[in-house]
N, C-alpha and C positions, 0 to 999 in steps of 0.2 A: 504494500500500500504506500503511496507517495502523496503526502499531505502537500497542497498547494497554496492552505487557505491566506490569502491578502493577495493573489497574485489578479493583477487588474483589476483589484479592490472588490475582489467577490469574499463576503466573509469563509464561507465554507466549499472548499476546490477540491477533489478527493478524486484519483486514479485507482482503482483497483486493477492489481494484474490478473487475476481470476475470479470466477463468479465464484468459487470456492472461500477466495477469500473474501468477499463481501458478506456472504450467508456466515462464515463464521466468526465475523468480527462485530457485528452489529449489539449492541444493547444500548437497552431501554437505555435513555438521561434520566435524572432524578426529575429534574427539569420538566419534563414530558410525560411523568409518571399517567397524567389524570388525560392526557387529550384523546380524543374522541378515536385517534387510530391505536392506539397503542394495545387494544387487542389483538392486534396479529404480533403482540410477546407474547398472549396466551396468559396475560394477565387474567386472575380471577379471585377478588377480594370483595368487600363489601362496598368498598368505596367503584369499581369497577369490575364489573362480572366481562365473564370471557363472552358471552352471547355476540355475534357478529351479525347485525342485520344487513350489513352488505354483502356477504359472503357472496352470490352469484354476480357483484360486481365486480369484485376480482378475481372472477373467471374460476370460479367454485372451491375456493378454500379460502381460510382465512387468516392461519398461522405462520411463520415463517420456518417451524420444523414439516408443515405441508408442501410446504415451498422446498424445501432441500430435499424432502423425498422427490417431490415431483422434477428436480432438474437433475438427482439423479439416475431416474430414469429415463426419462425426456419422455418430447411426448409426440407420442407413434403415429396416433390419430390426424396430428397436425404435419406430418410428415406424409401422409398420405393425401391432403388436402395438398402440397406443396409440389406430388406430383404431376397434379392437374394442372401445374401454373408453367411447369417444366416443358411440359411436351406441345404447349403452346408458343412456343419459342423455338424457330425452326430456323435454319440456314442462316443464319446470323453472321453476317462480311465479319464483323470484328472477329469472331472465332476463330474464321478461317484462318488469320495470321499464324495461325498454330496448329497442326496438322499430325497426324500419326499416319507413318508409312511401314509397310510390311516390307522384312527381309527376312533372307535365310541363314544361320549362321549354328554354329555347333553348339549352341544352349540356347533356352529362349522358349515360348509359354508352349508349342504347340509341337508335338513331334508327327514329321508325315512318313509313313511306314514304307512307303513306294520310294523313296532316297535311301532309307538304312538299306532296302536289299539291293541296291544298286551301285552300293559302295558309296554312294556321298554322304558319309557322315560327318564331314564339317559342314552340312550344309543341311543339314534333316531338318532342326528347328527352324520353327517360324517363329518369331518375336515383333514386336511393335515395338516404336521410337516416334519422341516427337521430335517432329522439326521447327526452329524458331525461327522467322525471320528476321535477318540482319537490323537492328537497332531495336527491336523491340521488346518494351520493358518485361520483366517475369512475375514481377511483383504487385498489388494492388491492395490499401488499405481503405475498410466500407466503414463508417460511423451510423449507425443506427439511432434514432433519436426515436426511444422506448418510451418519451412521456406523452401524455395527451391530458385533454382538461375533463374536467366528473363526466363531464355529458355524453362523452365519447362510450361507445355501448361496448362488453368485452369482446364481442364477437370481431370489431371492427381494427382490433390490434392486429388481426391476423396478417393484414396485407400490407402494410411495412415488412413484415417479418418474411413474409414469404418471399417479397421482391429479394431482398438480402440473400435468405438462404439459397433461394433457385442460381440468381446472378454467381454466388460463394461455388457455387455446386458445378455448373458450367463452366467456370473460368478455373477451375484445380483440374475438372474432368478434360481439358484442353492444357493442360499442362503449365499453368499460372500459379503462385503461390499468393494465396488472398489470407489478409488478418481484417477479422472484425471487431468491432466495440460498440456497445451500447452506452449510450451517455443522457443526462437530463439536466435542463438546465430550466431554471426556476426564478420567477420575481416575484419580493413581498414572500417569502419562504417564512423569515420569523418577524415575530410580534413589532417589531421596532425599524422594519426595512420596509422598503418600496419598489430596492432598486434588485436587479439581477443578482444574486446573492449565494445561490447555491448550483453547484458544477459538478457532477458524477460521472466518472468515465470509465465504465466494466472492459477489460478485454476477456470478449469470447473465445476467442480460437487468435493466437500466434503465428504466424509464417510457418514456424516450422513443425506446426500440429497438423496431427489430420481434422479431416473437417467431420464432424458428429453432426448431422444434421437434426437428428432428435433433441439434443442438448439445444442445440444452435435455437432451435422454433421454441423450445420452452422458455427462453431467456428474450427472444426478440417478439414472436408472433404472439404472446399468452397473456393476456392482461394482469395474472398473477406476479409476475417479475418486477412488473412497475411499482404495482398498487398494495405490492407486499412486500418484497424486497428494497427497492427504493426509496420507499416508504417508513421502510427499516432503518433505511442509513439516518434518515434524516431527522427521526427521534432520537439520533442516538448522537446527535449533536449536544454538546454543551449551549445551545442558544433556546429561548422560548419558541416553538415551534408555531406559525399560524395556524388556524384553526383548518382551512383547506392542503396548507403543506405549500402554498404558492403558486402560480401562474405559468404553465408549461410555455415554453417560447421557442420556437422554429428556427430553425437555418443552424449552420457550422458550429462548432462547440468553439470557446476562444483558444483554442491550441490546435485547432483544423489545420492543415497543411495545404498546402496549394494543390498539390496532387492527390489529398484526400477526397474523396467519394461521396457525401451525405445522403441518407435516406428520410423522410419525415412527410408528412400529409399527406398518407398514402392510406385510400378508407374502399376501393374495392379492386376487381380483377382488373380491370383496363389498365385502370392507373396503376397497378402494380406488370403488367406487361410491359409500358413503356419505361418505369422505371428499371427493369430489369436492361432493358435496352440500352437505357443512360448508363446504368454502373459498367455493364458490358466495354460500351462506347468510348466512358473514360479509361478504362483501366488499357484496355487495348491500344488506345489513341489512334482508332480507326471510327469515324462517322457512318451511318448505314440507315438507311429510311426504313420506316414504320412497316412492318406487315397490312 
């Protein structure tokens, strides 16, 4: 974890390197004991019973040990919602930059029996290679912006989350090395501010991870991650918390990079196909019109 807070005058700035470690470092403030989220610690006294009457707004649980079971499983169902968004996305120019071509060589995925009896055994396997085109990049980094404001329904987190993953999914399956991050950034967070004040930036998956796509959709596409775990972080500040938690606010996190990626306002299929285009688009630095 890498505390950033006063950096551009946001009181509370906080990087997590994994969602592992967000889920296991969060507790209640003394602070924030009584506010109105602070059952998802699983509080339950007299002055605060655990009953959660939002539970179906954060996407069906309401505790944050529900939340660590659920990202360590991930979740399946939303991976199968994520296929549909996959096989919509065809022939994609940016792709093509990166290409797998078959050769023959004495190891490699596929052995053809009609070479071993004809003596060419350096040459029996078939194996795949990708090919990169001269200058272009391998790498690509996607920021996910997981927060939305109460009104937003859980169902409708999904398609942020998918654009990410589908986009994450294609460009590794073409031979790209993508890192993602979820992040939140918030105004009027505690009782005494106005201004932009609090900055959470989760990394999902690393360069040099593989890509978990079930993990990945539990932390970006589930309304639980936001409204539970981020939710977490944020009581668990030494500052009085406002009563909504603050004001989700759109576009680049302030340490975005030129070459970073943003995803955000993203509420059904369309808009998450073209999005899926754009992260494609960027990362490749190849442009390609609309299906």
């Amino acid at each position: 974890m890498i505390n950033r807070d006063g950096t551009k005058g946001i009181r509370h700035f906080t990087e997590y390197e994994s969602v592992d470690e967000l889920l296991n470092s969060v507790q209640l403030h003394e602070k924030n004991r009584f506010h109105r989220e602070s059952v998802i610690f699983g509080k339950n006294d007299i002055m605060h019973p655990s009953r959660d009457v939002h539970r179906n707004w954060r996407g069906g649980m309401s505790t944050i040990d529900e939340l660590k079971h659920f990202v360590h499983l991930g979740w399946k169902d939303g991976l199968k919602r994520m296929k549909d968004v996959v096989v919509q996305i065809k022939d994609i120019p940016g792709i093509k930059d990166i290409r797998r071509i078959g050769e023959w060589a004495d190891q490699g995925d596929d052995l053809n029996i009609d070479r071993i009896y004809s003596g060419d055994c350096d040459r029996a396997w078939r194996r795949s290679k990708r090919v990169l085109r001269e200058g272009a990049s391998r790498h690509g980094r996607i920021f996910v912006n997981i927060s939305t404001s109460a009104a937003v329904h859980p169902e409708d987190f999904f398609w942020r989350g998918a654009a990410a993953c589908a986009a994450a999914d294609i460009l590794e399956d073409a031979g790209y090395r993508v890192e993602i991050a979820g992040f939140n950034m918030t105004r009027g967070t505690w009782n005494d501010s106005a201004a932009l004040d609090s900055v959470v930036i989760v990394y999902l998956k690393k360069f040099d991870e593989a890509l978990d796509v079930e993990r990945l959709a539990a932390c970006t596409a589930h309304a639980s991650f936001y409204r539970i775990g981020v939710f977490a972080h944020e009581l668990s500040q030494p500052s009085y918390a406002s009563m909504g938690l603050g004001r989700p606010l759109v576009g680049p996190h302030p340490l975005s990079g030129e070459n970073d990626v943003t995803v955000d306002s993203v509420f059904c299929l369309e808009a998450a196909l073209q999005c899926v285009r754009f992260i494609i688009a960027n990362i490749t630095g190849k442009a390609f019109e609309s299906n």
